[in-house]
C-alpha positions in Angstrom: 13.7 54.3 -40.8 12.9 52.5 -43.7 9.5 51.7 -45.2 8.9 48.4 -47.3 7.0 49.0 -49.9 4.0 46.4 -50.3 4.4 42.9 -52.0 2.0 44.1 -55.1 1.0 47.7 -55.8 -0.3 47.1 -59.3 -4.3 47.3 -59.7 -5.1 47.9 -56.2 -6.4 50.5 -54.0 -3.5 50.4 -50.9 -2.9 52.5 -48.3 0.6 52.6 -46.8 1.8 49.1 -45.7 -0.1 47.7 -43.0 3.4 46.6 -41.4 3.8 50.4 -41.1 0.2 51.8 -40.1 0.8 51.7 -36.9 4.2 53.5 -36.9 2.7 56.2 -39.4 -0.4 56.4 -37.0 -2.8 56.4 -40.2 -5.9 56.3 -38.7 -8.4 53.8 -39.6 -12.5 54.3 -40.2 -14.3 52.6 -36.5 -17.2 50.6 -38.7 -15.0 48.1 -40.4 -11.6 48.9 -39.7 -11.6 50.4 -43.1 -8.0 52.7 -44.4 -8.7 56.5 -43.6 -7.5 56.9 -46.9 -6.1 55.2 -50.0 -4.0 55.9 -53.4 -3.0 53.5 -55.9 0.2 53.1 -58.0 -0.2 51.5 -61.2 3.5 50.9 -62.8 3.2 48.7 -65.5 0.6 51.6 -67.5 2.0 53.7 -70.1 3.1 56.2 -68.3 3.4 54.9 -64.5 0.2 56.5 -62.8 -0.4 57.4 -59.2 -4.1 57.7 -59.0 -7.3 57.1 -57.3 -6.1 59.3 -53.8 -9.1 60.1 -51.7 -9.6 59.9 -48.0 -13.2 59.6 -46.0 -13.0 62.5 -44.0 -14.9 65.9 -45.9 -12.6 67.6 -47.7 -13.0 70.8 -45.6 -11.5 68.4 -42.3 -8.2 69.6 -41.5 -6.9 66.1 -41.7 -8.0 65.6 -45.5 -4.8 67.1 -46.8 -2.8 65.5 -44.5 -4.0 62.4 -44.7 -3.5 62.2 -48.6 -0.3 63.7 -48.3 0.8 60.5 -46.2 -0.9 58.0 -48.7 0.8 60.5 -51.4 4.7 59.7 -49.4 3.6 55.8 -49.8 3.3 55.4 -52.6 6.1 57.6 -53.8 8.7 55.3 -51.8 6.9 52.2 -52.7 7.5 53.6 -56.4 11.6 54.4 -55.6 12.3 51.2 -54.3 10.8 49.4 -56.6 12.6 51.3 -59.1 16.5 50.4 -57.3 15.3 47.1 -56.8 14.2 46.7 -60.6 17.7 48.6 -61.9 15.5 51.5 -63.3 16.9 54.3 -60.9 16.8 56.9 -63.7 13.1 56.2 -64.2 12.1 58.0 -61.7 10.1 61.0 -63.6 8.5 58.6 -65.8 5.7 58.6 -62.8 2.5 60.8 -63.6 0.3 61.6 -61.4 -3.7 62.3 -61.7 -4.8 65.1 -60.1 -8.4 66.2 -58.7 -9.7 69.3 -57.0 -8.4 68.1 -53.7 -5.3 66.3 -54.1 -4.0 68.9 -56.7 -2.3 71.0 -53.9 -0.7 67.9 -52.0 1.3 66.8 -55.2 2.7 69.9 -56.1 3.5 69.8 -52.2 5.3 66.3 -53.1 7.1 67.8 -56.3 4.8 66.6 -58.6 4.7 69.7 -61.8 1.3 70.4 -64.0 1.4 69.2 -67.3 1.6 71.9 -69.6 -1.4 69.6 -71.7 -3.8 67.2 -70.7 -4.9 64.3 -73.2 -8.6 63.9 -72.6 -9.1 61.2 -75.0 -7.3 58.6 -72.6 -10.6 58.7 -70.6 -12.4 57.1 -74.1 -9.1 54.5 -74.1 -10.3 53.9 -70.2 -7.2 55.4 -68.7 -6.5 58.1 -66.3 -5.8 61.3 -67.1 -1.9 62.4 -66.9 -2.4 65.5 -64.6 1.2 66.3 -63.4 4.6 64.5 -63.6 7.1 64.0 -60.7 10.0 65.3 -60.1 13.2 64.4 -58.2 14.7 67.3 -57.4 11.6 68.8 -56.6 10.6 65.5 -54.7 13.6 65.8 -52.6 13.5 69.2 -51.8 9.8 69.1 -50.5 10.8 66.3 -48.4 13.2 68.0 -47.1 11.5 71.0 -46.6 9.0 68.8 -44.4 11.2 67.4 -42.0 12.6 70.5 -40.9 8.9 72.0 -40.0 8.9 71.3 -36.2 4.9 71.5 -36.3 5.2 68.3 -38.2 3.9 65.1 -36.5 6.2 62.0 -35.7 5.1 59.3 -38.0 4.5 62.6 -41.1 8.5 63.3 -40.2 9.8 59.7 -40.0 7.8 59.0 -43.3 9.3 61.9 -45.0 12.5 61.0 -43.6 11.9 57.1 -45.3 11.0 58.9 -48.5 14.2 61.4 -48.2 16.7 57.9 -47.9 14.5 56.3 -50.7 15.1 59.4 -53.3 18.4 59.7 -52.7 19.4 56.0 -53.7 18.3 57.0 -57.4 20.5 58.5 -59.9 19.5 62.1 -60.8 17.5 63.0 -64.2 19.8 64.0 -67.1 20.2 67.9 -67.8 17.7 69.2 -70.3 19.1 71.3 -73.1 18.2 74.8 -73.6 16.3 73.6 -76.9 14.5 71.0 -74.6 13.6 73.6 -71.7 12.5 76.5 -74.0 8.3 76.6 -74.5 7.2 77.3 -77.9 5.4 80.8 -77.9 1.6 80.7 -77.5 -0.6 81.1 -80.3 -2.6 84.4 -80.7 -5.7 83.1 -82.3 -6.3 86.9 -83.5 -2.8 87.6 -85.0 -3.8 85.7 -88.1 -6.2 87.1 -90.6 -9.8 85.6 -89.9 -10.9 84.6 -93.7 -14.1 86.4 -95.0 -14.2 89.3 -91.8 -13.2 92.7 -92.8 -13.0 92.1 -96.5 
């Protein structure tokens, strides 16, 4: 199954595709009609962002996660295929993600890493803060991993599934070096000598 990704995801709050609501079975709020829950992907910011996921139910409803997680699968094959269809297939982990208290745990579950530092002055610059950065590998793997849980419900496995054929038409992220991968040691504020104490 393949999921189209919608005509403009730039500046908007979307949910998934409303051509494929009704085969995800995203439920919708009974006053209004309005999306259960929402995420927006913002690809022409410096880097990509995937922000703004919430949904409407509490946060302690056993459908929150979920819910976000399918929103989360949206807009990560929206992002892929707009990548193949734009000739960027290597771009992939150029996406970043911003994270908060209760979406934190569903994009690590999508493959999405911490960043090692956080830049709070985008928030004065009026941008969102750069939380965690996706990755393939990882991306595929969770997907994966998802559609061979047989608690999993239809539309979560056949959206996984879409997001699984929509990975695998990008090219895979260079090797890093061991130069690259290596972290620089963390600074002991006390091994240096503290000027005036002691002496």
């Amino acid at each position: 199954m393949r999921v189209s990704p919608a005509p403009s995801v730039d500046e908007a709050l979307i949910t998934a595709p409303s051509s494929i609501q009704g085969v995800l079975g995203v439920p919708r709020i009974a006053v209004g009609g309005a999306p259960m829950a929402v995420g927006r992907l913002r690809r022409r910011t410096a880097p990509p962002m995937l922000d703004c996921l919430t949904c409407a139910l509490p946060k302690e409803d056993a459908q929150h996660a979920p819910m976000i997680g399918v929103i989360c699968d949206a807009l990560l094959v929206a992002w892929a295929e707009w990548l193949t269809s734009e000739s960027k297939k290597s771009a992939f982990e150029s996406l970043a993600a911003s994270a908060g208290i209760s979406t934190e745990a569903v994009l690590v579950s999508r493959g999405f890493r911490e960043n090692d530092e956080v830049d709070f002055e985008a928030l004065s610059r009026g941008a969102g803060l750069c939380t965690h950065t996706a990755r393939l590998p990882s991306a595929l793997l969770a997907a994966t991993a998802r559609v061979a849980r047989p608690e999993l419900t239809e539309y979560d496995r056949e959206h996984a599934e879409a997001l699984i054929e929509a990975l695998r038409a990008l090219d895979a992220p260079p090797m890093e070096s061991d130069a690259q991968t290596a972290k620089a040691p963390k600074r002991d504020p006390w091994a240096a000598p503290i000027k005036g104490f002691g002496q």
